[in-house]
C-alpha positions as CSV (number, residue, x, y, z in Angstrom):
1,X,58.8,71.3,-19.9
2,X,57.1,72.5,-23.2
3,X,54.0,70.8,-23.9
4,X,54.3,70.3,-27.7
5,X,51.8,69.1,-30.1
6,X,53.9,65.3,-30.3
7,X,54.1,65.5,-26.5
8,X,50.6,66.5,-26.1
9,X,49.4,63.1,-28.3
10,X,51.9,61.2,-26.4
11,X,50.4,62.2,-23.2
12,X,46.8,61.2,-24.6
13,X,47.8,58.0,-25.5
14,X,49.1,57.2,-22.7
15,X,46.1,57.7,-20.4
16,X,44.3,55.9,-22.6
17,X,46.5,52.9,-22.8
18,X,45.9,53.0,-18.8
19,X,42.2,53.5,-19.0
20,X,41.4,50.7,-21.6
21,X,43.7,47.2,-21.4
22,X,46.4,47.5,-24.5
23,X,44.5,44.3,-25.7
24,X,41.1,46.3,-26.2
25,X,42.9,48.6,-28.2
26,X,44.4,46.5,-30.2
27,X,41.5,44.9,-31.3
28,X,39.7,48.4,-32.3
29,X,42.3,49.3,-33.9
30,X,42.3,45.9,-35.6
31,X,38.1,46.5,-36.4
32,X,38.1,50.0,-37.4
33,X,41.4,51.3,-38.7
34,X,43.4,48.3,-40.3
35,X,42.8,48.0,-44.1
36,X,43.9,44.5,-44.0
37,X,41.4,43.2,-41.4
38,X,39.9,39.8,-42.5
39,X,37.2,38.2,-40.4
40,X,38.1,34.8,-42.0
41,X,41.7,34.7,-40.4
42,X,43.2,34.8,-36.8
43,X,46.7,35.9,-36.4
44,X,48.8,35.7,-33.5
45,X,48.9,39.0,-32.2
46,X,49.7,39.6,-28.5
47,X,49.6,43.5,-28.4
48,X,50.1,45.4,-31.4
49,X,52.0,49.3,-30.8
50,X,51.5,50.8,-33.8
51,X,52.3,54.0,-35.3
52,X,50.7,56.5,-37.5
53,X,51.8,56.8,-40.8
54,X,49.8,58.7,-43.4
55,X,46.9,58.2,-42.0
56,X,47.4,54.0,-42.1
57,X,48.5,52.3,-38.5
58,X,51.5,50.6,-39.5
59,X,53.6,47.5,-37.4
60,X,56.0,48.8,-35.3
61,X,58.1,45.5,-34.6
62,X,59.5,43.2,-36.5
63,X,57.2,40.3,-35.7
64,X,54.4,42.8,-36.2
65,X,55.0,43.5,-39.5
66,X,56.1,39.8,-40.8
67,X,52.8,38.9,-39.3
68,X,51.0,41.6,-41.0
69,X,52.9,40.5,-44.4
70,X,51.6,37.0,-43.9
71,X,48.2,38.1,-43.3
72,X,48.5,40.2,-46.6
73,X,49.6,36.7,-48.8
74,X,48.0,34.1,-47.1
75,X,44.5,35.7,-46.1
76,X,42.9,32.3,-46.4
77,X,44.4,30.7,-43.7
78,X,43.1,30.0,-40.5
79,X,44.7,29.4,-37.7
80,X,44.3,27.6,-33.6
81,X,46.2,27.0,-31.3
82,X,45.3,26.3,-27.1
83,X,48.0,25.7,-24.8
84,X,46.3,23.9,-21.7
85,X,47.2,23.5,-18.2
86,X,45.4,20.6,-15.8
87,X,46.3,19.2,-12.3
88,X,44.3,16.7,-11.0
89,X,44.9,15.0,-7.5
90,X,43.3,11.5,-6.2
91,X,42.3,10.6,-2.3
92,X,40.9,7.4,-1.5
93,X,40.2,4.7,1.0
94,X,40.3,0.8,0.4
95,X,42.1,-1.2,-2.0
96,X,41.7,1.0,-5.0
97,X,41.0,4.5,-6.3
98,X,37.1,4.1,-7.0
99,X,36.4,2.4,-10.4
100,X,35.1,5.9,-12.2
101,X,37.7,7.8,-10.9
102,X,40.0,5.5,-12.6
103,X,38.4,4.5,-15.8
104,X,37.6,6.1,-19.4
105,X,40.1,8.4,-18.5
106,X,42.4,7.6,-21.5
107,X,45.2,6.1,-19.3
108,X,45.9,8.9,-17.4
109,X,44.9,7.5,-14.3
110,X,45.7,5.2,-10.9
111,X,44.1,2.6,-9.2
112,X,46.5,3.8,-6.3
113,X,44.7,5.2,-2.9
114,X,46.7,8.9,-3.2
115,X,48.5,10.3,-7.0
116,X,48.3,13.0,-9.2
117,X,49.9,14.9,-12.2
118,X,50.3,17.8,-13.9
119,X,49.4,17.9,-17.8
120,X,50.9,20.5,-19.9
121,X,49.6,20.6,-23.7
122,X,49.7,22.3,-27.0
123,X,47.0,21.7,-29.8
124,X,46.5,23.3,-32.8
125,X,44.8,23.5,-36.6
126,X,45.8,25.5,-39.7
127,X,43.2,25.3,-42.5
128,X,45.3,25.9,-46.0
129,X,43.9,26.8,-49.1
130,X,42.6,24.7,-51.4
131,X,41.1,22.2,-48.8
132,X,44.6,21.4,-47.2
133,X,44.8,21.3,-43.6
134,X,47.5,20.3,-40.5
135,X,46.5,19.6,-37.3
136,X,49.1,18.8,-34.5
137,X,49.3,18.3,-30.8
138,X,52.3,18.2,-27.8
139,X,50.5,16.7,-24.8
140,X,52.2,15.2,-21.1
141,X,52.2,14.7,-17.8
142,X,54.0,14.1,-14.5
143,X,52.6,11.9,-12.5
144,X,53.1,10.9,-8.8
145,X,51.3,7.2,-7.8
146,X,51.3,6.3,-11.6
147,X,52.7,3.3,-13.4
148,X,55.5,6.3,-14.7
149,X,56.6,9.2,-13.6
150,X,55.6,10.6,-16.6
151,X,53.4,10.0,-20.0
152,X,53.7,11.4,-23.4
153,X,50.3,11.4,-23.6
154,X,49.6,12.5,-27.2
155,X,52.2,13.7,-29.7
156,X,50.6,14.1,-34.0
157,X,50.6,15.5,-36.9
158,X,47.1,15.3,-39.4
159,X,47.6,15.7,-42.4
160,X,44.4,16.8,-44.4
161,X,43.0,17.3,-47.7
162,X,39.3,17.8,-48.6
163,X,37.6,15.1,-46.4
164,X,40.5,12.4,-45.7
165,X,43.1,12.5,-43.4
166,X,46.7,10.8,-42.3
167,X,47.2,11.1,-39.4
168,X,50.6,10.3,-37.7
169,X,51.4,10.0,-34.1
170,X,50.1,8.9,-30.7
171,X,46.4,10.7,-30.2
172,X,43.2,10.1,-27.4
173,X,40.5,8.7,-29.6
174,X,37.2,7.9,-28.3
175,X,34.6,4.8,-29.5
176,X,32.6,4.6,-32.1
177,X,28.8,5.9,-31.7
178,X,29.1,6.4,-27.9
179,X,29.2,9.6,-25.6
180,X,32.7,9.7,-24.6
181,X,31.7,11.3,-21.1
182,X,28.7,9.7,-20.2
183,X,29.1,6.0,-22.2
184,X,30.2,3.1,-19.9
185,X,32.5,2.7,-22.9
186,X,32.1,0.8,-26.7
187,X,33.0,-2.9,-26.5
188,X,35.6,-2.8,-28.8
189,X,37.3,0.7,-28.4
190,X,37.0,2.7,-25.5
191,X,38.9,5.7,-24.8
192,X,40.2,3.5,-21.3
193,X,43.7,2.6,-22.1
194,X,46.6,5.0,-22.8
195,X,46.8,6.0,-26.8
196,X,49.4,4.3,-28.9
197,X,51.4,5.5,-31.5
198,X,49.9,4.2,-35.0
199,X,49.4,6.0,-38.4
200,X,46.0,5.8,-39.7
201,X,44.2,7.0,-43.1
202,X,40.6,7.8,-42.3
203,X,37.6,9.7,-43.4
204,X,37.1,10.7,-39.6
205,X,33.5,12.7,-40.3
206,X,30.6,11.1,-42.0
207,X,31.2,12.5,-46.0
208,X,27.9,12.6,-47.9
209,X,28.1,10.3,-51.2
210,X,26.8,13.2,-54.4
211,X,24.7,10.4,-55.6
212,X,21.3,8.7,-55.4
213,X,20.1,11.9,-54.1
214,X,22.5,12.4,-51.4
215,X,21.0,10.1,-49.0
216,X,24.0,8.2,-48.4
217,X,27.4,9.0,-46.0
218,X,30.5,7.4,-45.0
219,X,33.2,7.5,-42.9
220,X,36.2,4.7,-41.7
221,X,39.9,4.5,-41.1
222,X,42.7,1.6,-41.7
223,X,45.6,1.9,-39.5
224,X,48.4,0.7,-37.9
225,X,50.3,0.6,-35.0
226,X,52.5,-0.4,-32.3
227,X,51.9,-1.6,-28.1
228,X,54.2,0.6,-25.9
229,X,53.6,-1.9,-22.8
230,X,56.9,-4.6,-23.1
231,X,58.5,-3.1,-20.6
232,X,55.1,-3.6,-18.2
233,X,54.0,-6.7,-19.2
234,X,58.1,-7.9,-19.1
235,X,58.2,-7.1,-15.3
236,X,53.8,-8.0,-14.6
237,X,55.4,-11.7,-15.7
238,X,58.4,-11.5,-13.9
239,X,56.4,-10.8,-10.8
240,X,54.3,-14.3,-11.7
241,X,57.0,-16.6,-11.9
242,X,60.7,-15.7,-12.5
243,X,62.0,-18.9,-13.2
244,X,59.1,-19.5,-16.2
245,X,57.3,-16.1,-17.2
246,X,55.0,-16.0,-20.1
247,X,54.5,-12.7,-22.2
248,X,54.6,-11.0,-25.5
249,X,56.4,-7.7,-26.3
250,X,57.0,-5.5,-29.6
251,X,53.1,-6.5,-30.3
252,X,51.6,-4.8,-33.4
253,X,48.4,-3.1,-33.7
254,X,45.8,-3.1,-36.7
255,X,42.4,-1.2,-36.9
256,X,39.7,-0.9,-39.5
257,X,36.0,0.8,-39.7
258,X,33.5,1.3,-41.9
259,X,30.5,3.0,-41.5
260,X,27.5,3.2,-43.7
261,X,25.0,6.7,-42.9
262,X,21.4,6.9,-44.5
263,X,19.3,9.9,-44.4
264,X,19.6,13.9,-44.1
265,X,18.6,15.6,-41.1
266,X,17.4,18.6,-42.8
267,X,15.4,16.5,-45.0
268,X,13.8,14.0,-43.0
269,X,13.9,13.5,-38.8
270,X,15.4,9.8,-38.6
271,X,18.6,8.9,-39.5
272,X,20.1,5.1,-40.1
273,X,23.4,4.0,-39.2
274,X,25.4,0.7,-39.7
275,X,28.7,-0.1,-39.7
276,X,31.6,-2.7,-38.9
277,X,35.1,-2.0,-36.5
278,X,37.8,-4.5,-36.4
279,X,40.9,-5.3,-34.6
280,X,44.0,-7.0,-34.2
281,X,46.8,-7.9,-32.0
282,X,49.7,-9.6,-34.3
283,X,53.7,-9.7,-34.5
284,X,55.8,-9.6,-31.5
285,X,57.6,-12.3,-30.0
286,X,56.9,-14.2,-27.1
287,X,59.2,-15.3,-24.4
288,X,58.4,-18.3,-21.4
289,X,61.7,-18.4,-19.7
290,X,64.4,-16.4,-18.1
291,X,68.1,-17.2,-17.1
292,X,69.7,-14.7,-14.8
293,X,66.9,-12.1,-15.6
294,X,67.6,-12.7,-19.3
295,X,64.5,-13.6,-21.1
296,X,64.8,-16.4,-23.7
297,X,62.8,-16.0,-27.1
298,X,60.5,-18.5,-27.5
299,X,58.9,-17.9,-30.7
300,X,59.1,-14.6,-33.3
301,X,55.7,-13.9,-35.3
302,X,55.1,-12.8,-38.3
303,X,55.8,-8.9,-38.4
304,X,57.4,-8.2,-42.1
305,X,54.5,-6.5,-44.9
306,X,52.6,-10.3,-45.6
307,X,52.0,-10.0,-41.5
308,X,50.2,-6.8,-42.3
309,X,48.4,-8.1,-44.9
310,X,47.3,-11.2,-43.0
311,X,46.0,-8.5,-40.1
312,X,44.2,-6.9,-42.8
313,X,42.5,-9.8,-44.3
314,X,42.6,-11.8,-40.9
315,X,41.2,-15.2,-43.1
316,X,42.5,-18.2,-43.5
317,X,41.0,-21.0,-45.6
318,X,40.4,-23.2,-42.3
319,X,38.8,-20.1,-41.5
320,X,40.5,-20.5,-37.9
321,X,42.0,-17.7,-36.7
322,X,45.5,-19.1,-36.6
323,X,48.4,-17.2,-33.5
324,X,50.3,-16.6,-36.4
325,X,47.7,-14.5,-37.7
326,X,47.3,-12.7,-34.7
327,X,43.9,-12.0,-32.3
328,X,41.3,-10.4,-33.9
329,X,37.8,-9.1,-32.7
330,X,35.9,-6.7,-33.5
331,X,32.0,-5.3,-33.1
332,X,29.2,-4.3,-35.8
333,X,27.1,-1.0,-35.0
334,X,23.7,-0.6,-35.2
335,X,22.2,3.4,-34.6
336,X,18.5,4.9,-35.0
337,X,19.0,8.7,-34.5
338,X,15.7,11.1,-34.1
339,X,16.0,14.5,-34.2
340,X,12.7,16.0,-33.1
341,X,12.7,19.9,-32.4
342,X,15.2,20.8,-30.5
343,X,15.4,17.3,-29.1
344,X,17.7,14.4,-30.5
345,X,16.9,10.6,-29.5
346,X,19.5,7.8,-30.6
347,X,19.0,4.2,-30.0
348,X,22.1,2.0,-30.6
349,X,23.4,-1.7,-30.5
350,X,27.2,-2.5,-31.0
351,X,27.5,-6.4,-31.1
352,X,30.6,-7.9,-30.2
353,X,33.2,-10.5,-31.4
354,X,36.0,-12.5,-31.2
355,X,35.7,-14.8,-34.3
356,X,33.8,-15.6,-37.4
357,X,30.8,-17.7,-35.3
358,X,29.8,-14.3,-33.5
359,X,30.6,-12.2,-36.6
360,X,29.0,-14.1,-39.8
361,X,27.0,-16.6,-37.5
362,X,29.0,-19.7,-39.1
363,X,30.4,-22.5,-37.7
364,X,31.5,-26.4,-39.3
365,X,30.3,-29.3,-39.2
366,X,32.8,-32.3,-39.9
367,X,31.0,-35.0,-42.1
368,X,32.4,-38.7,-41.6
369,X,35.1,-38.0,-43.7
370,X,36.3,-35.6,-41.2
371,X,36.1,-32.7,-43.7
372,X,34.6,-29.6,-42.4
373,X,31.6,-27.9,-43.7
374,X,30.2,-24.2,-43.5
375,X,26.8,-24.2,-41.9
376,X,25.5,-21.0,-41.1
377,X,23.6,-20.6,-37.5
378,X,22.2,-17.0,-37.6
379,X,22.8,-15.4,-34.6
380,X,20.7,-17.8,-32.1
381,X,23.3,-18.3,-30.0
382,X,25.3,-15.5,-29.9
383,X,22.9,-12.3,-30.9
384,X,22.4,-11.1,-27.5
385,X,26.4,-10.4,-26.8
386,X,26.5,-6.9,-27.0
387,X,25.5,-3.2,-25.7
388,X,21.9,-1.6,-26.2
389,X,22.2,1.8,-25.8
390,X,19.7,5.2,-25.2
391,X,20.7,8.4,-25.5
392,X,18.6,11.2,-25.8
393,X,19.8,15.2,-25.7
394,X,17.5,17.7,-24.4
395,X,17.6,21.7,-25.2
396,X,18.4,24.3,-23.0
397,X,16.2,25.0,-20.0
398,X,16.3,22.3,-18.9
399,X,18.1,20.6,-15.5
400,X,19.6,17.9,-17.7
401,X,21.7,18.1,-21.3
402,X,22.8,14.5,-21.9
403,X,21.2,11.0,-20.5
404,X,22.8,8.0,-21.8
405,X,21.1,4.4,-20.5
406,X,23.1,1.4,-21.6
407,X,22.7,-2.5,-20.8
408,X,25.4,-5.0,-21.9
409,X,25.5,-8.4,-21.8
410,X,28.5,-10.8,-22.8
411,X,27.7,-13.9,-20.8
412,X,27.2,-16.6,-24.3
413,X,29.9,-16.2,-26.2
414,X,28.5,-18.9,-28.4
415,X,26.8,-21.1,-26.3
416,X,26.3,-22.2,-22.9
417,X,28.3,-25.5,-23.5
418,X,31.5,-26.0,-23.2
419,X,32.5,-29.1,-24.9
420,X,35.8,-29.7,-26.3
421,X,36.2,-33.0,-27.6
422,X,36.3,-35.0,-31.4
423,X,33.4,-36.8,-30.1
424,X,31.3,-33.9,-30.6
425,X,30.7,-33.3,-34.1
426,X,29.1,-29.7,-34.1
427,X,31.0,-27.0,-32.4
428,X,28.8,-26.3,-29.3
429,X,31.6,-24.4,-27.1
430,X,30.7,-21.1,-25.8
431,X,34.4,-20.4,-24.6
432,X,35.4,-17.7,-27.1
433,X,37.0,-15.8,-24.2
434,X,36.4,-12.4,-24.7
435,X,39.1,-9.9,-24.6
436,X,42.0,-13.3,-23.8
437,X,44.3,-14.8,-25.8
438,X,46.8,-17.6,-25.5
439,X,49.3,-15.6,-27.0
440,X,49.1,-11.8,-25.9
441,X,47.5,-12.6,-22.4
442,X,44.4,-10.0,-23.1
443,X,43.6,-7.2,-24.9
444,X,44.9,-4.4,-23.1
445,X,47.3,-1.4,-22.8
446,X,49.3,-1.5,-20.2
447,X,46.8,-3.4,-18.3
448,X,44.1,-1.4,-18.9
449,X,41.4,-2.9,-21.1
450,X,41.4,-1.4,-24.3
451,X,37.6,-2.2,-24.5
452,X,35.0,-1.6,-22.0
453,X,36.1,-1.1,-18.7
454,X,33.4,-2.7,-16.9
455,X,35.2,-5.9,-17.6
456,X,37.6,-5.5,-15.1
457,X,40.8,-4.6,-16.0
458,X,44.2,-7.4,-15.6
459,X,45.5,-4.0,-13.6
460,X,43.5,-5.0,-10.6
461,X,44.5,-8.0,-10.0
462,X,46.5,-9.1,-7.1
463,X,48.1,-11.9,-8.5
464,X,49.2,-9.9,-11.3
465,X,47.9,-12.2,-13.9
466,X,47.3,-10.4,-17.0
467,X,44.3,-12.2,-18.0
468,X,40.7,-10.7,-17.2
469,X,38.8,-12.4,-14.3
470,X,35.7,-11.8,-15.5
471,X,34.6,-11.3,-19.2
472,X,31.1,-12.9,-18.3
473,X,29.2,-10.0,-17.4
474,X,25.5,-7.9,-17.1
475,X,26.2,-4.5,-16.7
476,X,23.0,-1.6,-15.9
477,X,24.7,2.1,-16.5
478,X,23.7,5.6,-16.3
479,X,25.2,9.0,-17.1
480,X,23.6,12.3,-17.1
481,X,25.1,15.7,-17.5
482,X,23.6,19.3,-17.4
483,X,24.2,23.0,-16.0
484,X,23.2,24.1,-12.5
485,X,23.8,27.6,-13.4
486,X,25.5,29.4,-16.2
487,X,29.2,28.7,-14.2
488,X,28.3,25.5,-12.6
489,X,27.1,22.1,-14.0
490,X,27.3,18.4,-13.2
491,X,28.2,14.8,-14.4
492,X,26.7,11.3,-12.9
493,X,27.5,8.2,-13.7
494,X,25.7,4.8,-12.1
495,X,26.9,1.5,-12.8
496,X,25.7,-1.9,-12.2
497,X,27.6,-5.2,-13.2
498,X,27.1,-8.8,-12.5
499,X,30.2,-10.7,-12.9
500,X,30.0,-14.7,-13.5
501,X,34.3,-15.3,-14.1
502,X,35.1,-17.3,-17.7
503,X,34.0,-20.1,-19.0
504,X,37.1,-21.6,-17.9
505,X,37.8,-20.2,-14.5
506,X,33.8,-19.4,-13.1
507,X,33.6,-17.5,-9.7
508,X,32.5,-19.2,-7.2
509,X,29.7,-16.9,-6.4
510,X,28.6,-14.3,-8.6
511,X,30.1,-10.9,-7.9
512,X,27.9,-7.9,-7.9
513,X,29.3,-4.5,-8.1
514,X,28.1,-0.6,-8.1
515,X,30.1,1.8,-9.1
516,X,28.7,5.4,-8.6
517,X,30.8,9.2,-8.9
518,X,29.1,12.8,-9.2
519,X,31.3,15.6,-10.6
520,X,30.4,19.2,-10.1
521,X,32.7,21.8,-12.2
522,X,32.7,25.7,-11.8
523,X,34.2,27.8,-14.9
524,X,35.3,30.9,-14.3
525,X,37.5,34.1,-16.4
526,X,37.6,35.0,-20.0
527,X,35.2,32.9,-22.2
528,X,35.6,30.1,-19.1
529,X,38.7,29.2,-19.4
530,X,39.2,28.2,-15.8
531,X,37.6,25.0,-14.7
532,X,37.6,24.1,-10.7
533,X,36.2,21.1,-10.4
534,X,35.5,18.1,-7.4
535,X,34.3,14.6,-7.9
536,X,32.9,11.9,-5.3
537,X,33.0,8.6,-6.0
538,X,32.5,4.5,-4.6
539,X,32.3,0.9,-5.0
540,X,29.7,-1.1,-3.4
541,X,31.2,-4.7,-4.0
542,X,29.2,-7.9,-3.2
543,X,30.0,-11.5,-3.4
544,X,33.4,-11.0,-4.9
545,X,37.1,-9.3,-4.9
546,X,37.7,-8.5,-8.4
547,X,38.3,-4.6,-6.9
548,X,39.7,-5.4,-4.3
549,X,38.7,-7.4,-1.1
550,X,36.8,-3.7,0.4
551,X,34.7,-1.0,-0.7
552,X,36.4,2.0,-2.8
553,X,36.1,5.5,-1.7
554,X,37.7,8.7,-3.1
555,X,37.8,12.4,-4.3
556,X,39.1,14.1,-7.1
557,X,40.3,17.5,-7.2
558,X,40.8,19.2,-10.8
559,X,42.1,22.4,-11.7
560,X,42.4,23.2,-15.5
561,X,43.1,26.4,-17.3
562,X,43.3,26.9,-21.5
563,X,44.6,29.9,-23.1
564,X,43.6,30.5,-26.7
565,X,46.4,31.9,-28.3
566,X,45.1,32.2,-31.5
């Protein structure tokens, strides 16, 4: 054969194609020889075989080329997309998976002794120009020793523009002013239960106000939504009584926040931050009887637009909360953050609420004319409901990152009486029943409490009875996170709660329970993208069965990959 000058640079490029990955070379080429190359844009681009062409390296495919054309137009887009990959799998001993094995985990978990799934996703971003943006997300699961087979886990669109955002869809969202890893979990919103599908209008990152010298930030969201749980909480009642269940499906969900940010980092250490989260449980119908199987309709609640306005505005001038008005509660935030060197302190408060006496600190008094009167109480009797909260973040160097300290107490509820009567002329009940409702049974998503976990769950109990136990409740916590080595770090979480029951339905002991898990993770390949990770964890239960009538123990085994396509 005749070693021409085309053969010749054939046979050159193909030893190097086999001495450097075509990848590598692709990306040289990109750096040095292509004209168009724009470090603010990613393109997908697998592996690029070009040709020579005048000098230029030209596209030799189709998708090459329309690629390179839409680099050439749009050069001020930006582009991400990951698909992920995650199997976990779950082995216990005693009545229940251990309680941090289970909880905080967005839903996608089991209380059973043995399950498992497999979690395919695909998340992306495109930033457009003039400050328009998309996100969007595919994200599910099969699952074996679940409450289904399978879960749509997330599935959205975000629309954005400049600082606010619509976003559409079913997405994990985490609490408000809490670590989302190492937090026993905000009071109000958690990141426990599964995500629902809602649409929501929201400033989602604190936006600095360009006036009274920039001091001032916001951020907050209105949205609503819908429960996806009918089906559960048809067959949970079904299993309490078939000849008179009780429960609510097609329930509707409304949330609002507002939060209020003073100070600039760069200018000055400390940082303020106050703000207000509310929401509500309304529409739906409720059903107490069943024929056959067939459930009767007992009664329809409001659900057309004045339903939304009423969940909006969730007053009435009795200033009652009203069922047709739904359940509404809610929690005000309190944050100090100090950022000192390389070292960032924040102390918080979130105080919870389930109606205007914990929220405003008012209550009425009926004169003899049996008309009732605002008085206003402060917060004597109610102030200490709520979570106190440490978190401080170290630099690197050091054996920990992250150490979050949180104490919560919810034992008042607006008094230590509980008297019910016309006799009584001031309101001196303490039985606001915190996360109950005559209606909706509790505030939960498919039986997992949409709040703080600690609270046990309606999923644990045996009689099915979706009602919390317990919402009277001390709880000591602990996380802490850092890095062993460069490939290897570490989560621990400690919890302590003291349980009391309800106002209504006490324990007849107080229940003590400690709940403790240590993760160790090793990441491993290109820019980490393999995660191996194993987690130990147990209940220590005393003086009660709200876990089950035995101690929980357990392992979990995680293997998760990411590929970052763009």
């Amino acid at each position: 054969m005749k070693l021409t000058t085309k053969n010749y640079l054939g046979l050159v490029v193909s030893i190097l194609m086999m001495l450097f990955p075509a990848t590598e070379l692709s990306a040289q080429f990109e750096q040095e020889q292509d004209p168009f190359a724009d470090d603010m844009f990613e393109i997908d681009q697998p592996v690029m075989r070009r040709n020579v062409r005048r000098g230029q390296w030209v596209p030799s495919t189709y998708q090459d080329q329309a690629a390179l054309i839409e680099k050439r137009v749009k050069a001020s887009i930006k582009r991400k997309l990951d698909y992920r990959f995650e199997t976990v799998g779950t082995l216990a001993s005693g009545d229940y998976a251990p309680f941090w094995l289970v909880s905080n985990r967005q839903g996608l978990s089991s209380l059973q002794n043995k399950s498992g799934y497999i979690r395919v996703s695909a998340l992306g971003g495109m930033l457009l120009p003039n400050k328009f943006g998309v996100d969007y997300g595919m994200d599910m699961s099969i699952n074996t020793g679940f409450q289904s087979s399978y879960y749509i886990q997330q599935v959205y669109v975000d629309l954005k523009y400049s600082w606010l955002t619509l976003s559409m869809g079913s997405k994990e969202r985490w609490g408000e002013m809490k670590n989302p890893y190492l937090s026993s979990g905000g009071l109000t919103w958690s990141g426990n239960a599964l995500p629902m599908p809602q649409m929501r209008i929201e400033v989602p990152e604190f936006t600095r106000l360009n006036i009274l010298g920039g001091w001032f930030s916001l951020k907050g969201h209105i949205g609503y939504g819908r429960y996806t749980d009918s089906k559960y909480r048809e067959e949970t009642a079904m299993k309490i009584s078939k000849e008179n269940p009780s429960y609510a499906n097609k329930i509707l969900h409304h949330s609002k926040s507002a939060f209020l940010k003073v100070g600039d980092v760069d200018r000055f250490p400390l940082e303020f931050i106050w703000g207000l989260e509310m929401y509500s449980q309304f529409g739906g119908e409720m059903y107490n009887t069943a024929t056959a199987g067939e459930f009767h309709e007992y009664k329809k609640y409001p659900s057309g637009i004045g339903a939304y306005w009423d969940a909006l505005l969730p007053f009435n001038p009795t200033g009652k909360q009203d069922h047709d008005n739904g359940n509404s509660l809610g929690s005000w935030h309190l944050s100090f953050d100090l950022t000192f060197d390389k070292w960032k302190y924040r102390a918080y408060y979130e105080h919870f609420y389930e109606d205007h006496s914990s929220m405003l600190g008012i209550e009425y008094k009926s004169n003899a004319q049996g008309e009732k009167d605002f008085v206003f109480y402060g917060y004597k009797r109610n102030w200490f409901d709520g979570q106190f909260g440490i978190e401080i973040n170290a630099p690197d160097g050091l054996p920990f990152k992250n150490v979050v300290l949180e104490f919560m107490k919810t034992k008042d509820q607006c008094g230590s009486l509980c008297v019910n009567t016309d006799a009584v002329t001031e309101r001196v009940d303490g039985a606001e029943n915190y996360y109950n409702h005559t209606v909706y049974k509790s505030y939960t998503h498919w039986g997992y409490a949409i709040g703080n976990p600690v609270l046990v769950s309606p999923i644990y109990n045996k009689d099915n009875s979706m009602l919390f136990k317990s919402n009277r409740a001390i709880m000591f916590h602990l996380g802490v996170d850092g890095r062993i080595s460069p490939k290897i770090d570490y989560k621990f979480l400690a919890t302590n709660t003291r349980h009391w029951g309800t106002y209504i339905n006490p324990l007849n002991k107080v229940a003590n329970i400690t709940s403790l898990m240590l993760e160790c993770s090793y990441w491993t390949g290109d820019a980490y993208s393999w995660k191996f990770s194993v987690a130990g964890a147990m209940d220590i239960q005393k003086g009660g069965t709200l876990m089950g009538a035995s101690n929980n123990k357990g392992i979990m085994l995680t293997v998760s990959k990411v590929w970052d396509i763009l």
